[in-house]
N, C-alpha and C positions, 0 to 999 in steps of 0.2 A: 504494500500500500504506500502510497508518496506519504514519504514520513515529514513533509514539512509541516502539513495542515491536515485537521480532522474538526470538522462542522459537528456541534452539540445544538441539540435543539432543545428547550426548556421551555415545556409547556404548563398548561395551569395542575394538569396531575399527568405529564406525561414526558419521557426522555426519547430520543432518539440521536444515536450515530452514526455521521455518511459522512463518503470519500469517495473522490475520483482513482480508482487504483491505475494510476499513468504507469508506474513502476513497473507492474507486469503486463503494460497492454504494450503490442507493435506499434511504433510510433507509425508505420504506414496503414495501421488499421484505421477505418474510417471517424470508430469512438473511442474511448475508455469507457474500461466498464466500471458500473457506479456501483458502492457497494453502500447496504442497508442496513440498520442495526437499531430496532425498535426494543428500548427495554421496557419492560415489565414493573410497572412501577408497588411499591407495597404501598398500600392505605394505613393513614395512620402514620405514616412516617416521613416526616419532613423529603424534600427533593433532595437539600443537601447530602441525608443522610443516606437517603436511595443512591445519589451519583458516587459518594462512598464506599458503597456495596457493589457497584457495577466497575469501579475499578479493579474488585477485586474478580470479578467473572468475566466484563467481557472481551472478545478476542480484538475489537476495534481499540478498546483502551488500552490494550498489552502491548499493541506496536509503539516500535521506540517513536514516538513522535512531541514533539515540541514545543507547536504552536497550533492553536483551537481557535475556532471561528463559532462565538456563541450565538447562537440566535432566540432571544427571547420574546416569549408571545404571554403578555401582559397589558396592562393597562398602558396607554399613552396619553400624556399631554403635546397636541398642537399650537405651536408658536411662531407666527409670523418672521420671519429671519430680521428684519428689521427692527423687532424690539426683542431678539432674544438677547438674554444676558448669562455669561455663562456662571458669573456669581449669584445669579439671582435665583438660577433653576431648581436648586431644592427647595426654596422656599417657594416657586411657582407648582411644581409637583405636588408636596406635603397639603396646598391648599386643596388642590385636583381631587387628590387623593389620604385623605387625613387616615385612612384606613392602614395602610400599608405602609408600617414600621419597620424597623430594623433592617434599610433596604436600602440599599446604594444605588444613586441616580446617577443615570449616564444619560448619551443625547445623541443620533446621527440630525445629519445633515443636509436637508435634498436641496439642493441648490437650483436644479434645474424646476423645482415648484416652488421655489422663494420661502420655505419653510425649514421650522426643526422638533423633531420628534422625539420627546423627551418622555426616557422610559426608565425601568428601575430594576435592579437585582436580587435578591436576600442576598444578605450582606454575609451568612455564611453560605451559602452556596456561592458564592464570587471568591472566597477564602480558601474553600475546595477548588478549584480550578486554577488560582495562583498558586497552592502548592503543589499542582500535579503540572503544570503547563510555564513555560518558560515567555511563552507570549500572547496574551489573550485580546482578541478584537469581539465586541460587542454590536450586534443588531438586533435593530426593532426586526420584530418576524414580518410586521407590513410595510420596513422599508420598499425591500425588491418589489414587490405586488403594487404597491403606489405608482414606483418609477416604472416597471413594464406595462401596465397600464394604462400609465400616462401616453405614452407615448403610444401605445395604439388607439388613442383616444383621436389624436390628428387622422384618423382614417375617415371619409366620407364628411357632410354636413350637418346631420344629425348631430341633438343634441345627446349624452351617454351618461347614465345610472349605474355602476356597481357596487355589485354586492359578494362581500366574500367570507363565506360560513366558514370558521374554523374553531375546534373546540370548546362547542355548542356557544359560540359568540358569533355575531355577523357587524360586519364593518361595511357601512354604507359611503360610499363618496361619488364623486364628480368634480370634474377639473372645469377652469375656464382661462384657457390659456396655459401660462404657465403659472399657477396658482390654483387652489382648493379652492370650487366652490361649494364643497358642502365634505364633511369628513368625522365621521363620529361612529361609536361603535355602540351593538346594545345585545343584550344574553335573549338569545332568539332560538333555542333548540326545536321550537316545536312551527310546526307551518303556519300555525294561526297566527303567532309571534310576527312571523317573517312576514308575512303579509304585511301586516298591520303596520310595520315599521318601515316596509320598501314604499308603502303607496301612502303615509304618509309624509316621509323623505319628497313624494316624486310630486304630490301637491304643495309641500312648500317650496319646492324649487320652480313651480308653476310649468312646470315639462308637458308637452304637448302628446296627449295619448294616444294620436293617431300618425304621427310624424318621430317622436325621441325614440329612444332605445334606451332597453333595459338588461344588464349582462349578467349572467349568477354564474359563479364560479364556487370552486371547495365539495365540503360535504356538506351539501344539500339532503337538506330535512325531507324525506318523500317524496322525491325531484318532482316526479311526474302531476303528484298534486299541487306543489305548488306553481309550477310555470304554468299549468292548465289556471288555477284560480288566478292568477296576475293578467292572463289574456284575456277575462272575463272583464277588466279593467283597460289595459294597455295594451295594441298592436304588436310591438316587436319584442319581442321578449327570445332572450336567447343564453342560451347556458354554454361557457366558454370551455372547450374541449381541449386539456394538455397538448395533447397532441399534434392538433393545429397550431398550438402556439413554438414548438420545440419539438414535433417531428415522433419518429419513431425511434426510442431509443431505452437505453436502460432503467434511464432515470425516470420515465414517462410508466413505462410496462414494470414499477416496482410497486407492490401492492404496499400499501399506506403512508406512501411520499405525500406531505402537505405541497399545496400547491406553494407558497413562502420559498419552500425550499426549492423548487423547482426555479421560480424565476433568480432565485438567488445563485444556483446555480449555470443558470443559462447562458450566461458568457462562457461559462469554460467547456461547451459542448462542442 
């Protein structure tokens, strides 16, 4: 496995570890193949203490590798680039989110949406990872999703709605140029949720229901009942298929890849 980098994903109750193994692929073969490593998380026991425990089982952690590319799927505050401050953001956060103690704030940066996405760690699970990793990089899980998105948003004149179900959360947005015009997330595990929250998103944006578009990606609650009950409202309704966006390939045909990961991955395909 390329032992310089190995992607950790930390979810609200879930782990997993991926890697490009370049090292044993033919550099004339078309891909590298992607390698998957979903753990098993135990209830009742903190993440840090799980990623603890999976140091000591799994075979992705046993390789000599260095530096880890974390990818956290939590709560975000959005802040305009213009008035973010980087002294200011824990106290901007802790407002957001008065809930979430004991948690070390960090922040990417999307430049190309004039924003910054400010998210947070446990503070011992980040303490885990400095002692087992020599160099750690942090991402929001909906940076990539934002930026590949964005930019297929310039496709056509239509105006565009998505929405992106991931561990029973869905995140609603739409761009307007280059900037956010609507971006918020809400705990939507069930269809009548999702509903409720996409077509009210799509009447305060005043979106045109016989003209806009509407795009569902992720794990979709019921697919089929909910795009059927969204057309009962809105013309184009359409669910975005890996595939189309990134082809045929390992990382696409690996059963339980988040989509996050996918686009975060998709440069190095």
């Amino acid at each position: 496995m390329k032992k310089n980098r190995i992607t950790i994903r930390v979810g609200h109750s879930t782990l997993s570890f991926s890697a490009f193994n370049v090292a044993a692929s033919d550099h004339t073969a078309a891909q590298p193949e992607f390698i998957y490593e979903p753990y098993v998380v135990r209830s009742g026991v903190s993440i840090a203490a799980n990623l603890r425990e999976a140091f000591k089982t799994s075979d992705m952690l046993a390789t000599d590798t260095t530096k880890a590319r974390v990818v956290i799927d939590g709560p975000v505050l959005m802040v305009p680039v213009e008035l973010f401050e980087e002294q200011q953001m824990n106290l901007y956060y802790g407002h957001a989110f008065p809930d979430l103690t004991q948690s070390h704030v960090l922040y990417n940066v999307l430049p190309d949406l004039n924003a910054v996405a400010i998210f947070s760690i446990n503070s011992d699970l980040k303490l885990v990872l400095d002692d087992h990793f020599h160099d750690v990089s942090y991402y929001c899980a909906m940076t990539p999703v934002w930026r590949h998105l964005h930019k297929r948003s310039f496709g056509g004149v239509r105006n565009k709605l998505y929405g992106y179900f991931h561990e029973r959360q869905l995140d609603i947005f739409a761009f307007q140029q280059n900037r956010f015009k609507f971006c918020n997330q809400f705990e939507a595990n069930r269809t009548n949720d999702a509903l409720y929250f996409l077509l009210y998103v799509w009447q305060q944006l005043a979106l045109d229901a016989s003209h806009d578009e509407i795009y569902l990606v992720g794990d979709l609650p019921s697919e089929d009942g909910l795009t059927d009950r969204l057309k009962e409202y809105i013309k184009k309704v359409k669910v975005i298929d890996p595939v189309d966006d990134f082809g045929e390939s390992s990382l696409t045909k690996t059963k339980g890849v988040t989509y996050d990961l996918m686009t975060l991955y998709s440069k190095e395909l």
